[in-house]
N, CA, C and O atoms as a MOPAC input file, in Angstrom:
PM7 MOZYME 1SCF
protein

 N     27.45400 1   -19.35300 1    66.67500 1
 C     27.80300 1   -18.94600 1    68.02600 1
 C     27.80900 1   -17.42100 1    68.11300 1
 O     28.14200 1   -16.73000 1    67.15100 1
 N     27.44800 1   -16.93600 1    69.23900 1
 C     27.60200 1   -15.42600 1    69.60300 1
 C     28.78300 1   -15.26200 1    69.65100 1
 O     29.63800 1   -16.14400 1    69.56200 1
 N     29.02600 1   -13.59900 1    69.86400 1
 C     30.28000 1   -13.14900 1    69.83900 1
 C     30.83300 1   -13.62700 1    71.28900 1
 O     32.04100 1   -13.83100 1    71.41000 1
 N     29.86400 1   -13.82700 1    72.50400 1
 C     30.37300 1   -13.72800 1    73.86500 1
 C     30.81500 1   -15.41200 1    73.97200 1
 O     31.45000 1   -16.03800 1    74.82200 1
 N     30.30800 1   -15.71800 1    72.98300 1
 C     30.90800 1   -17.20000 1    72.87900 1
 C     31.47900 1   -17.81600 1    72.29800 1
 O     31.48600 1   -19.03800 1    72.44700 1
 N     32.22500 1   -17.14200 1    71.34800 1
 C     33.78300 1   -17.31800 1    70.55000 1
 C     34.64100 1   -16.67800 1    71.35100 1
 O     35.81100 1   -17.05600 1    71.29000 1
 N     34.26800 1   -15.46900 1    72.37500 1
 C     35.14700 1   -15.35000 1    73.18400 1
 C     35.56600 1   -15.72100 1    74.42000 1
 O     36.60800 1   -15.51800 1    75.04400 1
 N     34.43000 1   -16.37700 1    74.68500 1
 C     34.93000 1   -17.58900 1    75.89000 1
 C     35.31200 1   -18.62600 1    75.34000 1
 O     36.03300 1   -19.22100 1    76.14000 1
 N     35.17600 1   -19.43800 1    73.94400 1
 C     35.55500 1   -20.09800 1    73.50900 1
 C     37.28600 1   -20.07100 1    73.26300 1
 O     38.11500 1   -20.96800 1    73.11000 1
 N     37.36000 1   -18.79500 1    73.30100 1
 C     38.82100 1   -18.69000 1    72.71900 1
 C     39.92100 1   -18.10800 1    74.41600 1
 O     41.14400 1   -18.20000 1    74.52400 1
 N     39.07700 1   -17.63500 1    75.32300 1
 C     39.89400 1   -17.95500 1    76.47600 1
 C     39.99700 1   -19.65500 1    76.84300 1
 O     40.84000 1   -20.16400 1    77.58100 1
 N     39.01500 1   -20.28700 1    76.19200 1
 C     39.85700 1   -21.89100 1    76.74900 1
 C     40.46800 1   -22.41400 1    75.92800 1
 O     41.05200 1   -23.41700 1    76.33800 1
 N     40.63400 1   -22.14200 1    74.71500 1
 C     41.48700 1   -22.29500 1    74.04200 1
 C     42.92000 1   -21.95200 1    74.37100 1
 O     43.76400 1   -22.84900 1    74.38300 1
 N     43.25200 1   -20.64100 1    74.64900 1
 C     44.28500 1   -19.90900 1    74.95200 1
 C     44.98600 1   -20.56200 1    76.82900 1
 O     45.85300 1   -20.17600 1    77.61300 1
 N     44.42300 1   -21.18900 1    76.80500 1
 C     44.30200 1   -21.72600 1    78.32800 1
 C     44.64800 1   -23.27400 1    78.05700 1
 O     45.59600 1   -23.56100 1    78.78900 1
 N     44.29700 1   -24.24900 1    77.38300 1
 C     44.54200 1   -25.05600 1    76.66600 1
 C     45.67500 1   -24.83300 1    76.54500 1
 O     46.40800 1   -25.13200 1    77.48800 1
 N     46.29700 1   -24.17600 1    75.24400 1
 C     47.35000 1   -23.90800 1    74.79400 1
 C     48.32400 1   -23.97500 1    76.07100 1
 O     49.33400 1   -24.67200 1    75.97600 1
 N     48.13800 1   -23.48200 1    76.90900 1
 C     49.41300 1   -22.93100 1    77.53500 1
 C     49.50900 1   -24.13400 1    78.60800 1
 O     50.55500 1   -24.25400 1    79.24700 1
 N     48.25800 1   -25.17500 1    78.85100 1
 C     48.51300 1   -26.12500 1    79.53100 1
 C     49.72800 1   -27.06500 1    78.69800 1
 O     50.65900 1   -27.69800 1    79.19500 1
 N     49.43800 1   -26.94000 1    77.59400 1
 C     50.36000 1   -28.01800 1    76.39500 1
 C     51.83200 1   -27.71400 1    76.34700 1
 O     52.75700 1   -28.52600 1    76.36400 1
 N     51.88100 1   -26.51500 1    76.29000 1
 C     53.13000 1   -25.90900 1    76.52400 1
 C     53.80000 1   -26.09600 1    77.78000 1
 O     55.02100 1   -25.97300 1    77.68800 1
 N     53.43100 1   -26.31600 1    78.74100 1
 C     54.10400 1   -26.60100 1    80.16000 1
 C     54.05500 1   -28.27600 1    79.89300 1
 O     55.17700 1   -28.75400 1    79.72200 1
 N     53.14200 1   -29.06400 1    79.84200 1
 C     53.19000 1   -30.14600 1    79.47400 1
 C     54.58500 1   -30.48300 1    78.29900 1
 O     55.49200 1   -31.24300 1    78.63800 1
 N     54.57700 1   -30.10800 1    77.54300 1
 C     55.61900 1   -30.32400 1    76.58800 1
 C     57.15000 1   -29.83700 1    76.77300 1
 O     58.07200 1   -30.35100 1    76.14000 1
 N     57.37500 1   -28.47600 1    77.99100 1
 C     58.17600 1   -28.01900 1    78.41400 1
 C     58.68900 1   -29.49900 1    79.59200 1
 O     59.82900 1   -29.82100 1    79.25800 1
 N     58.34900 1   -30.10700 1    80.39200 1
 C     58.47000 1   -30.89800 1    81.28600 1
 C     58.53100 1   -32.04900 1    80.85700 1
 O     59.09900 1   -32.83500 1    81.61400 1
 N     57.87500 1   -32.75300 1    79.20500 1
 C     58.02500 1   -34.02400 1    78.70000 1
 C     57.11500 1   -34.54300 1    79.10700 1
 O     57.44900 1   -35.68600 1    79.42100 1
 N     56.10600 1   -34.37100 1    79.29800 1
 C     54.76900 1   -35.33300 1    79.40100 1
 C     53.91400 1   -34.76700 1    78.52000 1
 O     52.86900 1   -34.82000 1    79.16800 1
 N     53.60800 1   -34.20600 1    77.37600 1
 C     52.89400 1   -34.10800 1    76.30800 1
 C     52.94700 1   -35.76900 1    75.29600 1
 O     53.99500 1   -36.21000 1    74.82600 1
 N     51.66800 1   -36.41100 1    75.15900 1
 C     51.72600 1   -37.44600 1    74.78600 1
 C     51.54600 1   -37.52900 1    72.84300 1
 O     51.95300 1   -38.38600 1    72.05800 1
 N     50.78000 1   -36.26400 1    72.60600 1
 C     50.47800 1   -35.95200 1    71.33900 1
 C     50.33500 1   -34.86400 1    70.96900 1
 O     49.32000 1   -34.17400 1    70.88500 1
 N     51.70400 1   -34.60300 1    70.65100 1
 C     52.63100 1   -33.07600 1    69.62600 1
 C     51.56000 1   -32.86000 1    69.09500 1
 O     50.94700 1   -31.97900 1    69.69700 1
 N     50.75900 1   -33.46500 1    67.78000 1
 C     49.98600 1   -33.14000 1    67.13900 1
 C     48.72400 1   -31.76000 1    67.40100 1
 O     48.43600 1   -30.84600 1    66.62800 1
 N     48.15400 1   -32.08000 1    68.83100 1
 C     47.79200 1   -31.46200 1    69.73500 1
 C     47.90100 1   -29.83700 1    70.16300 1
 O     47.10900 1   -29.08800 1    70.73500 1
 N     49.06000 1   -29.67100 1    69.69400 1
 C     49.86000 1   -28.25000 1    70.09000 1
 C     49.43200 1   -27.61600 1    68.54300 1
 O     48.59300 1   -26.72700 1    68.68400 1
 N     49.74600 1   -27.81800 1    67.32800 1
 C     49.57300 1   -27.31900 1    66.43300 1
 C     47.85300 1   -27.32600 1    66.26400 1
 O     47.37700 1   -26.32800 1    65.72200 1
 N     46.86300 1   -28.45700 1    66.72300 1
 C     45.69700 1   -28.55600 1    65.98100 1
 C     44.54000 1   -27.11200 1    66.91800 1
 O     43.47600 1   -26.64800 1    66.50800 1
 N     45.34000 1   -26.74100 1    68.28700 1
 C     45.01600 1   -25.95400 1    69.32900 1
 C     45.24400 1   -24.55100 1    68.77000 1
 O     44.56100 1   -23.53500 1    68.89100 1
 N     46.30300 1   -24.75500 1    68.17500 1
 C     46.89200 1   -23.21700 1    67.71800 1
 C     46.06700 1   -22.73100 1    66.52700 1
 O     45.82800 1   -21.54600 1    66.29700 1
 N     45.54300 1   -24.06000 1    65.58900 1
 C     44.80600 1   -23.78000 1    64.12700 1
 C     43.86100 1   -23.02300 1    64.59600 1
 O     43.78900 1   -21.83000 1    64.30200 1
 N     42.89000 1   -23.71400 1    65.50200 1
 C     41.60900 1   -23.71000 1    66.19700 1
 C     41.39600 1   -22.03300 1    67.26700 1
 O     40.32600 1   -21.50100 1    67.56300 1
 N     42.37700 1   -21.70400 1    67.52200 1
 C     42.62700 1   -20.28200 1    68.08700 1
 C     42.69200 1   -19.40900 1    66.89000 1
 O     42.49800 1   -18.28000 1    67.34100 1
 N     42.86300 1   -19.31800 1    65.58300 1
 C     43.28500 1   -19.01800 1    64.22200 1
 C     42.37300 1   -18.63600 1    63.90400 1
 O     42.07200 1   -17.51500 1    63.49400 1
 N     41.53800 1   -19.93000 1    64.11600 1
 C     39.88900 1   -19.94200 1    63.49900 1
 C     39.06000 1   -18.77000 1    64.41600 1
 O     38.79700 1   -17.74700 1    63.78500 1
 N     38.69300 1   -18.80300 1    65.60600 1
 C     37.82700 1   -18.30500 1    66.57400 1
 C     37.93500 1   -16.49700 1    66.07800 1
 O     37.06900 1   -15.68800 1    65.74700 1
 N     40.16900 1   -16.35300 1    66.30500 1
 C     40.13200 1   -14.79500 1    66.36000 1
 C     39.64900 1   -14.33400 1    64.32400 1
 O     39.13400 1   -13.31700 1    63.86100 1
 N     39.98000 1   -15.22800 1    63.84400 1
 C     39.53800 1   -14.96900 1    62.14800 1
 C     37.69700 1   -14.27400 1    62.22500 1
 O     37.16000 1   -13.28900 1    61.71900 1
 N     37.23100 1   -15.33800 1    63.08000 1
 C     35.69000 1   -14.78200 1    63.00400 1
 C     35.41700 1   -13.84000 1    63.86000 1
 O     34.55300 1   -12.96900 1    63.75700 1
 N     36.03000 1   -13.98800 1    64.55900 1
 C     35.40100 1   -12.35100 1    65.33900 1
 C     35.99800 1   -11.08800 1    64.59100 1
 O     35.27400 1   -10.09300 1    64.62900 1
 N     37.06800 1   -10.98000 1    63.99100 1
 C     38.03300 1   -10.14100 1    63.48700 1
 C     36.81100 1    -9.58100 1    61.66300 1
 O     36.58000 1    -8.46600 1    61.19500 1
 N     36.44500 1   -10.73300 1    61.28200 1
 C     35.51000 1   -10.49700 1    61.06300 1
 C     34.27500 1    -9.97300 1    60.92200 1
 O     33.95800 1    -9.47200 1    59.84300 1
 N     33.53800 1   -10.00500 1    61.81600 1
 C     32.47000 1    -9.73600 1    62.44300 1
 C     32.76800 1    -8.76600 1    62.95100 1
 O     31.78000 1    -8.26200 1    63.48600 1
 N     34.04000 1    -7.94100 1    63.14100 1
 C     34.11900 1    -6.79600 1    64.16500 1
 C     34.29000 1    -5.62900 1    62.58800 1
 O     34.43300 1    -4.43000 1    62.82800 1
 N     34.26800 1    -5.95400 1    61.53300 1
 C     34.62700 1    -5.49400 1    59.84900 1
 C     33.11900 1    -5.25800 1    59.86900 1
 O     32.94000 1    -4.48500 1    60.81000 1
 N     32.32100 1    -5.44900 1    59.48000 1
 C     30.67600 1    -5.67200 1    59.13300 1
 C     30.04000 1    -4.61300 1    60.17200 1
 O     28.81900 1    -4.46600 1    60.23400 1

């Protein structure tokens, strides 16, 4: 993936995230699991660009 597309990748991620969080704030989050596997996956995206911005 391009850089312009780990970084749109990672605004829906970050957007995601914060849907889960209101979801889970209110009690309708159906799978906790979800919240942590979102957060890994945001981990991942800024790791490679953070990366790539080294090189």
């Amino acid at each position: 993936m391009s850089d312009d597309d780990l970084r749109k990748e990672l605004f829906d991620l970050n957007r995601e995230a914060f849907n889960l969080r209101i979801q889970k704030g209110i009690g309708q989050l159906s799978r906790p699991s979800q919240v942590s596997a979102v957060r890994r996956d945001i981990a991942r995206v800024k790791t490679i660009l953070s990366e790539r911005e080294r090189t």
